[in-house]
C-alpha positions, 0 to 999 in steps of 0.5 A: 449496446452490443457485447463488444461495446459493452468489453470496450466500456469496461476496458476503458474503466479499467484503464482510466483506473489504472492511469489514476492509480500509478503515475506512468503506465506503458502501452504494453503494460494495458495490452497485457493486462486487458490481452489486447495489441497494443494498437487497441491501447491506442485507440483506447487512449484516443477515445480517453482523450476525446471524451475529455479525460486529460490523458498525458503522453510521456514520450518512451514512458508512457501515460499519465493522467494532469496533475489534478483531475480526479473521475468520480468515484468508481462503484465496487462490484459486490465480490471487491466490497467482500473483499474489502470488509473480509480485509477490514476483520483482519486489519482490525485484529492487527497490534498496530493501532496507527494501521487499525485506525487509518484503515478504519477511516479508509474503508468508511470513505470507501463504505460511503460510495458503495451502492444502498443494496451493496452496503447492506451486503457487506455489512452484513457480512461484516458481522458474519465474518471474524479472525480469531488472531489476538483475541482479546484486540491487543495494540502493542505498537501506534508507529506504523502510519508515521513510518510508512510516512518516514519510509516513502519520503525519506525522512531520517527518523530517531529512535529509542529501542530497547533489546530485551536480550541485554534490557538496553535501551539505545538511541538510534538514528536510522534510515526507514527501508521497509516495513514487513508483518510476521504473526502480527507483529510488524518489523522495521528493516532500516539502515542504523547509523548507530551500527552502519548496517542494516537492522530489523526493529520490531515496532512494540519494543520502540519506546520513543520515535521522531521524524526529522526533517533531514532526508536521506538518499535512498539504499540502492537495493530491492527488499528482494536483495536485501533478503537474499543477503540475510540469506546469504548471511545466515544459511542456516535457519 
């Protein structure tokens, strides 16, 4: 295999990924990513479908993978599994018990494809690597994997929260927008009902929280927007 046979191979990997990782991919987008013309992409893709990968066309779109197939699983080199497990010292250090624990499981799922000589590696560096944030493992939250759930699927969520400025605690019912982390503890940016307005929760001072089954339609803002209105709102630091 020559070294243009073995660029091709790596692209088309590469791009098998990143049809199974994002729902819809463009032509343009690969081209881009990989610095090739669009025209490779092309053959790229037929080449995909002609060794049996189900390779969905969505005209002025872009591609897809059917709903339903699955490629083995893909072997991290070990610069991405360092990577990973330096992540995995930091996770464990968060205060939210909920992220802490489904990033534990994620990573075990992804320790066990690793190959024997990688694994070893990078348990190794596991125990050569340390944060020395919240030392003493603190968890003052256990809300974050269910909001994130709320979040992504529109879910109207009621709240219990309490504001140590008046030592009031109120119920809410909010509309989950995004999550966002500050020097460890994680805030919620949702839209209170209770207000009519944006308001920024941060998840140790819920007491108690619910996910409805009523959804609700999404704000139509960016994140993006949304701070640069708090800008706006509040020039001054």
């Amino acid at each position: 295999m020559n070294d243009n046979d073995t660029k091709r191979l790596s692209r088309l990997t590469s791009i098998l990924t990143q049809l199974q990782t994002k729902r819809l991919v463009t032509a343009s987008e690969l081209a881009d990513k990989f610095s090739v013309s669009v025209r490779t992409i092309y053959r790229d893709i037929r080449a995909l479908e002609q060794s049996g990968v189900p390779v969905v066309a969505e005209e002025g779109r872009g591609y897809s993978i059917m709903e339903g197939y699955r490629i083995p699983p893909i072997m991290f080199t070990e610069s991405e599994a360092n990577a990973l497990i330096t992540a995995e010292q930091l996770v464990s250090k968060n205060k939210d018990a909920s992220f802490v624990r489904e990033y534990s499981e994620a990573i075990s799922k992804i320790k066990s494809v690793l190959r024997h000589n990688t694994k070893d590696k990078a348990n190794l560096l596991s125990d050569r690597v340390l944060f020395r944030q919240n030392i003493d493992n603190d968890r003052t939250s256990d809300y974050l994997s269910t909001l994130q759930l709320a979040l992504t699927n529109f879910n109207l969520t009621k709240i219990e929260y309490h504001s140590p400025d008046n030592n009031e605690t109120t119920s809410r019912t909010i509309e989950p927008f995004a999550l966002y982390s500050t020097q460890e503890n994680w805030l919620l940016i949702a839209w209170c009902r209770l207000r009519n307005d944006f308001r920024a929760f941060r998840l140790d001072r819920i007491r108690k929280l619910q996910i409805l089954n009523d959804t609700f339609e999404p704000q139509k803002i960016t994140l993006q927007e949304y701070f640069d209105i708090c800008r706006k709102n509040n020039p001054n630091p």
